[in-house]
Every structure is written in structure tokens, then in C-alpha cells.
C-alpha positions in Angstrom: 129.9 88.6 66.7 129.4 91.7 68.5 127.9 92.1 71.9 128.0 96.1 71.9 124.6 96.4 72.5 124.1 94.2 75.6 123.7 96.2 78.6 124.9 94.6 81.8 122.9 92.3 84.3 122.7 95.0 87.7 121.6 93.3 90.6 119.1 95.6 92.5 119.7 96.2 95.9 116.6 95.2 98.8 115.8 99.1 99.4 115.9 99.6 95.5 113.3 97.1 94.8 111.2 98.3 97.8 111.5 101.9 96.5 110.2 100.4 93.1 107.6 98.7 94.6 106.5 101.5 96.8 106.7 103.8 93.8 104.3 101.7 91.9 101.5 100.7 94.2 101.5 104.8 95.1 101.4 105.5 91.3 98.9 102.6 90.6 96.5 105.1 92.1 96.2 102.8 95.3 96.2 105.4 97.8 95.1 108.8 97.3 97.0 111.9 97.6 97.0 112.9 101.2 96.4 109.4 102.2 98.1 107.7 105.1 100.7 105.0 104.5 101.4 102.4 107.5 104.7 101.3 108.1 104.4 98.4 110.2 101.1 97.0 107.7 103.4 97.9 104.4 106.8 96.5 105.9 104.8 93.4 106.6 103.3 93.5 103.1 106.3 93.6 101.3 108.2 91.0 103.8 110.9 93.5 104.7 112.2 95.2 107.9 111.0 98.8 108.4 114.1 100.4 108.3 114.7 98.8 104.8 110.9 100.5 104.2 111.7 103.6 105.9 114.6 104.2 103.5 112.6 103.3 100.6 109.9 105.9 101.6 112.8 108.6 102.6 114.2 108.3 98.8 110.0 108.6 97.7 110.4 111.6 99.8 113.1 113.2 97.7 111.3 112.7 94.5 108.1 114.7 95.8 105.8 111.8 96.0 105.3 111.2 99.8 105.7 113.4 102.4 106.6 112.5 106.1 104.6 114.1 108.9 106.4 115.0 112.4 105.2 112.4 114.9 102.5 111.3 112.7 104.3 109.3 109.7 103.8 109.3 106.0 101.4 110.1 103.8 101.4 110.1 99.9 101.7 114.2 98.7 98.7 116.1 98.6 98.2 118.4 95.2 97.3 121.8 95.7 96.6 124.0 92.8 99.9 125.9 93.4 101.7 122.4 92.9 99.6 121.7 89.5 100.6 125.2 88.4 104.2 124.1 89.0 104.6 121.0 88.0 102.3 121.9 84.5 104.1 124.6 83.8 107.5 122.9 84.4 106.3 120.3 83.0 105.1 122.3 79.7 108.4 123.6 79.1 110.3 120.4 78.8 108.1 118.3 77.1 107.3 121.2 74.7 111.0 121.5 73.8 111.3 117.9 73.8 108.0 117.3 71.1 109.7 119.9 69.0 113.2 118.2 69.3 111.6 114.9 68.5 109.3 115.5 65.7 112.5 116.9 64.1 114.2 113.7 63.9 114.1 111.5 60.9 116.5 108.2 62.3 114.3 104.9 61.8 114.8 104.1 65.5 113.5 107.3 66.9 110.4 107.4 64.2 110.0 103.0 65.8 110.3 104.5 69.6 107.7 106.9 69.0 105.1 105.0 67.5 105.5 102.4 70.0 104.7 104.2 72.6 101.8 105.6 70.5 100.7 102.1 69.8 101.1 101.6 73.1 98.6 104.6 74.9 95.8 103.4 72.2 96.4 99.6 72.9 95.8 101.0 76.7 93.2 103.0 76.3 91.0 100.2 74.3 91.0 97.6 77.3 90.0 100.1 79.5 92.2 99.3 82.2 93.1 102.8 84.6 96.5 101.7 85.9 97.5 100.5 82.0 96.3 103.7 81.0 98.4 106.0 83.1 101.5 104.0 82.8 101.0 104.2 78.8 100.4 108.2 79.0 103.0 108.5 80.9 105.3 106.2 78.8 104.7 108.3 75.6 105.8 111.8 77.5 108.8 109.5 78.3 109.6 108.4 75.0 109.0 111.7 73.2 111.9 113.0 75.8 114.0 110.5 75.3 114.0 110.9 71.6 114.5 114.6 71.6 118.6 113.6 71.4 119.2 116.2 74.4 120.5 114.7 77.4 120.3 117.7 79.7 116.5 118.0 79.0 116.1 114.8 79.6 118.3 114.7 83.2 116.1 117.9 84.6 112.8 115.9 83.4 114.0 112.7 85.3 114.1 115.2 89.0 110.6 116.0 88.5 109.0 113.1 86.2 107.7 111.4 90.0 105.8 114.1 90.2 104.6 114.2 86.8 103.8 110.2 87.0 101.2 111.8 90.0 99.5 114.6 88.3 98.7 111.9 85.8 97.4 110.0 87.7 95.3 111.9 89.5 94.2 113.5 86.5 92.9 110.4 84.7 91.5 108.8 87.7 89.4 111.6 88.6 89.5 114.3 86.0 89.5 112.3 82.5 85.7 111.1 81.3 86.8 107.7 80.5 89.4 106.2 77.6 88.3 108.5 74.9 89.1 111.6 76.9 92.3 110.6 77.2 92.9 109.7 73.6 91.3 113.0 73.0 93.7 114.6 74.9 96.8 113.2 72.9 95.1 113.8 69.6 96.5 116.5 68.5 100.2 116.3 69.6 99.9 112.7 68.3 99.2 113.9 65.1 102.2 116.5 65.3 104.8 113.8 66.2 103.4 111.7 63.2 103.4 114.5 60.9 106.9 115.5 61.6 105.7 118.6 62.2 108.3 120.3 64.8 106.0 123.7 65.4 102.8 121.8 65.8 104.6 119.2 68.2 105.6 121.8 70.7 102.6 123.9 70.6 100.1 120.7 71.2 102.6 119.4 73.9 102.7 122.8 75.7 98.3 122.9 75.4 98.0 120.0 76.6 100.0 120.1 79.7 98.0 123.6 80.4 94.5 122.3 79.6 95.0 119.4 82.1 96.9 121.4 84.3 93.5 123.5 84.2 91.0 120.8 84.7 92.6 119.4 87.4 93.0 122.3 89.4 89.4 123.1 88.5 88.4 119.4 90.3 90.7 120.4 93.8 88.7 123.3 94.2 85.6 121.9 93.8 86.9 119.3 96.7 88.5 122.6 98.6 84.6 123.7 98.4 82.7 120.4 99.0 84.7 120.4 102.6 84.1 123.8 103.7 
């Protein structure tokens, strides 16, 4: 019998699974960007003390997805359409070397990763659900950099892929025309990964980050203008 491909039990730590928790409800599209977040009402929500909250919102801090206001507390980060231009653009560049990386692969277990995280997007997208939907679009730019078989790619994703879980989400709540849109969207670097086809893979990953980088910072200036 071998056990080599058990991974260990790890007990998670009370400030881990707040930070998880946090993360989720903040990514779940919950809150807006900009919006405030109460310490005393989400302490008392999750059943925990606030300092085991405020540490939890300090690490959400470090990954870029709440901010903390001097003598006015916390609020989930606002994107400006300097920060979409950033994070697309970083963004671009890894997952564009990562689709060609991955396409390029042939093993049976990368090809199975892949299309289950294809599977898994189109599954989302056809019950309609939002939150399903951006954890599924965001699960298949995981996957694709996982299987690109390059570990240092896939350590710099992991500092900014926080911020990347927000630009997604913001972008398909109030950017994306519904569940077609976003399959739409995928289409074509879907068909690239499928097609082993390493060229077309990086050049539909890279088009894609840039068109919804643009529509997105199309939809803050149009809420820059509706305020002034």
C-alpha cells in the first residue's frame, strides 16, 4: 500500500479561518468596492473577538483587498482605472505565459485539470448563479497556472491573484451582460487550451485580460461622471 499521495490533516488557526471567511464574503461580491466594513457588527457576525477580526482584516490588507482608513476604519479597496491598468496588465503577462506553458503539456493529469475547470465555468455559467460564476472564472485562470509546470510564475501570481479574484468580480457583476458574456469571453482561449494550441493560448489569454481590463475601466468612468 502506498500513502504517498495523502497530504496532511492542518488544523487552521481562528485568525486563518476568519481571514478565509472575510476573503470570501468580500469576494462573494457582498460589499462593494469602497464600501465600509464594521468591526464590531462583523466580529459579532462571525462570533470572534475583534482583535482576532482585526488581524484577519490587517493580512486582507496585505493582499490589496481592503484598505484601512486613519480614524475612520476599513473599507473593501476601491478600483480606479490606474489599478485595472495594473492589475490587467500584470495580470496579462502571467496568465499569458501560463496559457502558453499549459496548452503545451500533453500529461493525462494536466489535459483532466484543465477540462475540469472548463467543465466547471460552463456548469457555472448555465445555473446562473453570480457568486458560482466568478468563483468558476476565477478557478480556470487558477488551474491554467497551475498546469503551466512553472513554479515561480505560479508564486508571483499567488501575491497578486486577491486582487485578480476583485477585478473579476467587479467585472462580472457590473460589467458582463449575463452568463453568455462570460462564456463569450473564455471562448476563444478555451478553444486554444483544447486545441493544444500554445500560440493561440497565450494570445487569447493576453486579449482577454485587455478587453476586460478595457470594459471595466470604461464602466468607473462612467460612475467617475454620473457623480460629478
Amino acid at each position: 500500500m502506498t500513502i504517498s499521495k495523502l497530504r496532511p490533516v492542518t488544523r487552521q488557526s481562528t485568525e486563518a479561518i476568519v481571514t478565509e471567511n472575510l476573503r470570501d464574503y468580500i469576494l462573494s461580491g457582498e460589499v462593494e468596492p469602497g464600501g465600509r466594513l464594521t468591526e464590531i457588527a462583523l466580529a459579532e457576525q462571525l462570533g470572534v473577538a475583534r482583535s482576532t477580526l482585526r488581524m484577519g482584516l490587517q493580512r486582507l490588507a496585505v493582499e490589496g483587498i481592503v484598505v484601512q482608513i486613519p480614524y475612520t476604519g476599513w473599507q473593501v479597496a476601491s478600483l480606479s482605472p490606474q489599478d485595472v491598468w495594473e492589475i490587467w496588465t500584470l495580470r496579462g503577462s502571467l496568465e499569458s505565459l501560463a496559457s502558453r506553458l499549459a496548452a503545451a503539456r500533453t500529461e493525462p493529469e494536466v489535459r483532466a485539470r484543465l477540462d475540469s475547470a472548463i467543465e466547471g465555468l460552463l456548469s457555472a455559467c448555465k445555473s446562473g448563479d453570480l457568486r458560482a460564476m466568478t468563483d468558476a472564472d476565477f478557478a480556470l485562470h487558477r488551474a491554467i497556472v497551475e498546469s503551466s509546470g512553472h513554479q515561480r510564475l505560479a508564486s508571483q501570481y499567488r501575491v497578486v491573484e486577491q486582487q485578480v479574484r476583485l477585478f473579476i468580480a467587479t467585472s462580472n457583476k457590473h460589467v458582463a451582460a449575463g452568463p453568455d458574456d462570460i462564456i463569450a469571453q473564455h471562448e476563444p482561449l478555451i478553444a486554444a487550451l483544447r486545441a493544444q494550441d500554445p500560440e493561440a493560448a497565450a494570445r487569447a489569454a493576453w486579449e482577454h485580460d485587455e478587453t476586460e481590463g478595457a470594459r471595466l475601466t470604461r464602466w468607473l468612468e462612467q460612475q467617475t461622471e454620473a457623480v460629478d
